[in-house]
C-alpha positions in Angstrom: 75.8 44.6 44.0 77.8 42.8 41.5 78.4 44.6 38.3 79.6 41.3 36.1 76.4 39.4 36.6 74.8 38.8 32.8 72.5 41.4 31.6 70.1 41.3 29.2 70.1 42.5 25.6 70.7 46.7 25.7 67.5 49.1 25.3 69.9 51.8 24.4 68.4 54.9 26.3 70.8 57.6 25.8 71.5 59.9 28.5 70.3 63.2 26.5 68.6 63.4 23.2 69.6 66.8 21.0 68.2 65.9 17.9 64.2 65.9 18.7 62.3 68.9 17.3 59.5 68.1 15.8 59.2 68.7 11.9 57.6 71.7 11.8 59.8 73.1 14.4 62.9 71.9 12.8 62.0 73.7 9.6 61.3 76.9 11.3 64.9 76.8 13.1 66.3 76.2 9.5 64.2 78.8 8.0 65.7 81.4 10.6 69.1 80.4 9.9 68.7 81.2 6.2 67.4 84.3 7.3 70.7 85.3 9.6 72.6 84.0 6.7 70.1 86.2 4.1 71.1 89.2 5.8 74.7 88.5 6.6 74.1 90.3 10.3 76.0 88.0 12.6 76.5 90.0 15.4 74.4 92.1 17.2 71.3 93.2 15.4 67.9 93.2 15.3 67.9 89.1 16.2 69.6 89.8 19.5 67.3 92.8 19.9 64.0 90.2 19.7 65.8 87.4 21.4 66.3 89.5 24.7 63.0 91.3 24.5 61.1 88.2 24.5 63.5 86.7 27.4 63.9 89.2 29.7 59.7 89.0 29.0 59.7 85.0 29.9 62.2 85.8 33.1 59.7 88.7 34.2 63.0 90.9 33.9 63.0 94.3 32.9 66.6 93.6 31.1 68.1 90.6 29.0 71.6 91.2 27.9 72.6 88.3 25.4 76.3 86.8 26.3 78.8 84.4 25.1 77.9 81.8 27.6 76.8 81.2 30.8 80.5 81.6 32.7 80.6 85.2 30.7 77.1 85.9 32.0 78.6 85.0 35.6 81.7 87.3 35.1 80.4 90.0 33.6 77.4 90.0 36.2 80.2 90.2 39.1 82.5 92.8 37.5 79.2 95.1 36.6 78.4 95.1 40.2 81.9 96.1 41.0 83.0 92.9 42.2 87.0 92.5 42.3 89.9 91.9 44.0 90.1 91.7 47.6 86.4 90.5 47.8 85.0 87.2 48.7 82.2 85.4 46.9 80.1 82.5 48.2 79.8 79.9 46.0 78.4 76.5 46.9 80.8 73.8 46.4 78.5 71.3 44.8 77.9 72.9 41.6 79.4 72.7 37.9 83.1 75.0 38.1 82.1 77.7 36.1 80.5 79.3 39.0 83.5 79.4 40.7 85.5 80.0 37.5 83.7 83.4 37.4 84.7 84.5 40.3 88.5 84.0 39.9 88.3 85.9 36.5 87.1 89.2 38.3 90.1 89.0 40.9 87.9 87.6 43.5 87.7 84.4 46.0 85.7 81.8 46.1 84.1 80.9 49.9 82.7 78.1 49.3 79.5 76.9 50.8 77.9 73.6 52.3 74.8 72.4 50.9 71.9 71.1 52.5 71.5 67.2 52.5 68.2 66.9 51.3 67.9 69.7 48.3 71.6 69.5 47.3 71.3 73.3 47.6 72.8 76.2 49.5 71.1 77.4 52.0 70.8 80.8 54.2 72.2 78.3 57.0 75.0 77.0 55.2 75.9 80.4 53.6 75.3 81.7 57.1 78.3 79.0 58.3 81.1 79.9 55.9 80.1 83.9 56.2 83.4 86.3 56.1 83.7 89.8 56.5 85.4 90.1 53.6 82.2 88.3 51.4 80.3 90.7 49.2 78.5 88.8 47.1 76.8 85.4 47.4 75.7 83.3 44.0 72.8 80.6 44.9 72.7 77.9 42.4 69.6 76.3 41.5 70.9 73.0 40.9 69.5 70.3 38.3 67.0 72.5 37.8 65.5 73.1 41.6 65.5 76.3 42.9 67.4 77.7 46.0 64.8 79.0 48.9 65.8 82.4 47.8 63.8 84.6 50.9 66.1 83.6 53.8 68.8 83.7 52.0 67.6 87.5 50.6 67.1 88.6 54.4 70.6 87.5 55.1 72.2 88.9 52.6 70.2 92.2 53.1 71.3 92.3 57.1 74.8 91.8 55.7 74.9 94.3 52.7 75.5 92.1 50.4 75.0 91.8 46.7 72.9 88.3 45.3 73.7 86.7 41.2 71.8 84.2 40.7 73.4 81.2 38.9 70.0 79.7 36.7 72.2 78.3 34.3 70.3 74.9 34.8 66.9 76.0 36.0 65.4 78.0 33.1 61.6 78.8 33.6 61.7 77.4 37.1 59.3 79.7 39.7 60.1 80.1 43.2 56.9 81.3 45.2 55.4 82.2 41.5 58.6 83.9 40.5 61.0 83.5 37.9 64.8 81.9 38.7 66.5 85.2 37.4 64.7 88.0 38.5 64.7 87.5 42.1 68.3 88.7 43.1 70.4 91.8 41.6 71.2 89.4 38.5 70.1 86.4 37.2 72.2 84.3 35.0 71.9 81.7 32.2 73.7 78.9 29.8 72.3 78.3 26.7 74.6 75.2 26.3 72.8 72.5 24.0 72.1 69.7 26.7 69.9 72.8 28.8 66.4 72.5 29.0 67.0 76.2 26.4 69.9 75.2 24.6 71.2 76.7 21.3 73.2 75.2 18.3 76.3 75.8 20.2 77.5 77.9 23.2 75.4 81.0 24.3 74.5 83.2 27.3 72.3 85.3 29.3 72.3 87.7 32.0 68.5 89.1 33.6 67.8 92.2 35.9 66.0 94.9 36.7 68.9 97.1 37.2 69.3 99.4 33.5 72.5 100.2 34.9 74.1 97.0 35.6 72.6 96.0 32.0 73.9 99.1 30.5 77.3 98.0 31.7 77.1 94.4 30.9 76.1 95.6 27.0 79.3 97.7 27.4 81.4 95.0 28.3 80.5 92.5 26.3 81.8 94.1 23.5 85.2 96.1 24.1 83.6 98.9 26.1 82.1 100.2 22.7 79.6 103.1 21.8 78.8 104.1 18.7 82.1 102.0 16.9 85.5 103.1 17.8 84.6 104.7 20.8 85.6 103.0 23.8 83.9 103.5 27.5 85.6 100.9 29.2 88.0 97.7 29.3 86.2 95.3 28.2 86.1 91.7 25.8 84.4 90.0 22.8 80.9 88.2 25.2 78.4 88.5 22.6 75.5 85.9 21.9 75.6 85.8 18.1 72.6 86.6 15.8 72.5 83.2 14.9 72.1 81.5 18.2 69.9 84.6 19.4 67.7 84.1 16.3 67.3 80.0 17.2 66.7 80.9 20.6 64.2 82.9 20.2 62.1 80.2 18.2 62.7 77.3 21.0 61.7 79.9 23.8 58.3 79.5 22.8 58.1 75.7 23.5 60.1 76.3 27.3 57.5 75.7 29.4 56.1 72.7 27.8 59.1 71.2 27.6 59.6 71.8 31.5 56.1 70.1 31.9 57.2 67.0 29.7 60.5 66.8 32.0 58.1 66.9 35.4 55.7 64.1 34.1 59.0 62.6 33.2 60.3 62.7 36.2 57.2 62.1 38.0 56.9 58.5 36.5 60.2 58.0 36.8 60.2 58.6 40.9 57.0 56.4 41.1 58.8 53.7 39.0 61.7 54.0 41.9 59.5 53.7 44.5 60.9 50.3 46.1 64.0 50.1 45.2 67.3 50.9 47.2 67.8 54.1 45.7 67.0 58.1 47.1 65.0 59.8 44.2 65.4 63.6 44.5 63.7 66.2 47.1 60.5 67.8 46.2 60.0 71.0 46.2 56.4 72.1 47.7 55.8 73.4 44.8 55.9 71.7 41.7 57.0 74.7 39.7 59.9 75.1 41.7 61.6 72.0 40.1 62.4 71.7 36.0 64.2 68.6 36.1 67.6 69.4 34.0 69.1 66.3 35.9 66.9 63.6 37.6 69.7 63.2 40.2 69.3 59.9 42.5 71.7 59.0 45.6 72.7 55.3 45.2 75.3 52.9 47.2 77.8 51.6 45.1 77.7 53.8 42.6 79.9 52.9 40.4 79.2 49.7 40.1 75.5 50.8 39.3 76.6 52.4 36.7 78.6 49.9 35.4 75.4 47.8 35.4 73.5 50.3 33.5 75.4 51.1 31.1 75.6 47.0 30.2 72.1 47.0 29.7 72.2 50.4 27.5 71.5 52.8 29.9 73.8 55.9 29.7 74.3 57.9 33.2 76.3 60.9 34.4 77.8 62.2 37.7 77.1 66.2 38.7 79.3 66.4 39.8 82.4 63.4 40.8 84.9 66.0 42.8 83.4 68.7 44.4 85.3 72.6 43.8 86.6 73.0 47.0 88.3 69.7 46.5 89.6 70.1 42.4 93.1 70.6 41.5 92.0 74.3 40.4 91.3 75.7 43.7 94.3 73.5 45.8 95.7 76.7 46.7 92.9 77.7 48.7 93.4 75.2 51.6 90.2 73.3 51.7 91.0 69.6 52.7 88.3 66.2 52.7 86.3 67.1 55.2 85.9 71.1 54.9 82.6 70.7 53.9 81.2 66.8 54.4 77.7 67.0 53.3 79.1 68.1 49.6 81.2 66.0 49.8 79.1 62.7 51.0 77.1 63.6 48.1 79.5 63.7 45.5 80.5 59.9 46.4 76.6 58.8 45.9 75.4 61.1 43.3 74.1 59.5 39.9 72.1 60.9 37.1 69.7 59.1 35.4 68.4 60.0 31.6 65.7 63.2 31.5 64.9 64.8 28.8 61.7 66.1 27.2 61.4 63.7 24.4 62.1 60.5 27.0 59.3 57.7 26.2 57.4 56.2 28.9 58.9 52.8 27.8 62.3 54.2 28.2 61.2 55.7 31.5 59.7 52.1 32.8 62.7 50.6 31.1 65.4 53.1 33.4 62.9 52.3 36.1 63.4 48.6 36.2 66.7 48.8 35.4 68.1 50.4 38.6 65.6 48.8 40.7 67.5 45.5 39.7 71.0 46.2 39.6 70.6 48.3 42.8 69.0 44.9 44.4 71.7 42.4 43.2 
């Protein structure tokens, strides 16, 4: 296809929308802000207190330890379990960097992982593939918000002793097999950036278990290894979720899974509208809960040319991601060369993501719709 051909007049359909709560739901958000700012308690607190009650609640997690972000929910997961130098870490290549990011902080390696073609996910296979004797940990991430098939990938890790963190950073309130992304491996962990389907006014973290002692550590390291003040347990940093994003959290929790619903009709008319065209709309899970639609994440031919064409006609897109980790400048020194691992990689040169969020229209879904069915025909 041709991206200079004419297009008609933009439609403007941006790739997320931020700036949606409802009235009501806007004024309650301000109302708690006035309250953190009443009080003056900006760390810690009673608002953190409520905000991880009622998540580790939603996750079906006996423990919610409010962090910084999600990369400090990653590291801090990792070094609680003991993870450190001379160990390896799995880490499947075709994910955002932070997961790998995490790992290096600790004194760790990433091993990177293939994915599977279809789901874009690892697998117990592909982990299975890359395996080392030096790997003690393995961190499934459930991509664009689709969940890993976490029970082979439990058994294997349990035949080889080793520890699981989940990365949920983009799959808040997803189930697998009626559970909740989070609770399933030693550790779950979550971003509360602003584009996720829970994102705060600014940067913001989670981690989930059922483990009182890795939470008890986490807690501890989050904030300088202190208990009560001045008294210092361990080495630690400043990783705390403040009171104010804990407080606005806690208020847009409540609307989680209906938002997830709105981004599965979503993305339910938005596969039916592809339905035609040239382009492969994502995997489906068996089950529909399995799947909350962070990114509606297509493969396309051409793919830069399509979204060339889209944008023309007011359609913003993204790319999760362009170059995958094993292949960044960041992680050069570990060898990997084109080729390593070709299924992330044939994926990252096809990948396009295509507007969905809760608040999309069913106009601006048709509109998207049409839109790559006709620049992907040219």
């Amino acid at each position: 296809m041709s991206a200079t051909i004419q297009s008609p007049s933009p439609v403007e359909i941006p790739f997320v929308r931020l700036h949606d709560p409802s009235p009501d739901t806007l004024e309650e958000l301000l109302g708690v802000v006035r309250e953190v700012a009443t009080e003056g308690a900006f760390t810690m607190g009673r608002h953190l207190d409520l905000f991880e009650r009622d998540f580790a609640s939603f996750c079906d997690a006996e423990h919610a330890v409010g962090v910084a972000s999600g990369t400090d929910a990653l590291e801090l997961a990792l070094r609680g379990l003991g993870i450190g130098r001379g160990d390896e870490v799995m880490v499947p290549a075709n994910s955002f960097i932070a997961t790998a990011e995490a790992v290096s902080a600790v004194g760790a390696i990433p091993r990177f992982a293939d994915v599977d073609p279809d789901t874009q996910l690892i697998t117990a296979e592909t982990a299975s593939a890359a395996l080392t004797e030096r790997v003690a940990c393995i961190i499934p991430v459930h991509l664009y918000g689709r969940t890993v098939d976490m029970d082979p990938l439990l058994a294997l890790a349990r035949d080889h002793d080793l520890l699981v963190v989940e990365d949920a950073c983009q799959a808040h309130g997803a189930r697998y097999r009626g559970r909740r992304v989070g609770s399933i491996g030693d550790a779950g962990c979550f971003s509360f950036y602003p584009a996720k389907n829970l994102g705060a006014w600014g940067d913001g973290g989670a981690l989930v278990t059922a483990d009182p002692e890795l939470a008890d550590r986490v807690r501890l390291l989050r904030s300088h290894g202190e208990r009560p003040r001045y008294q210092h347990h361990v080495i630690g940093g400043t990783a705390r979720l403040d009171a104010l994003q804990a407080a606005i959290l806690r208020v847009k929790l409540r609307d989680l899974d209906d938002a997830n619903e709105a981004r599965r009709r979503g993305a339910a008319r938005l596969r039916a509208g592809l339905v035609g065209s040239s382009v492969e709309s994502p995997a489906l899970p068996a089950d529909a809960g399995d799947h909350v639609f962070h990114l509606f994440v297509v493969r396309v031919d051409d793919r830069d040319a399509v979204r060339d064409a889209l944008a023309a006609r007011g359609i913003a897109s993204g790319i999760h991601y362009p170059t995958p980790i094993h292949l960044t400048g960041a992680y050069a020194h570990l060898g990997y060369r084109a080729g390593s691992l070709p299924i992330v990689e044939s994926l990252a040169r096809r990948i396009c993501s295509l507007p969905m969020f809760p608040s999309i229209e069913d106009d601006e879904i048709d509109a998207i719709a049409a839109a790559v069915t006709e620049v992907t025909d040219l």
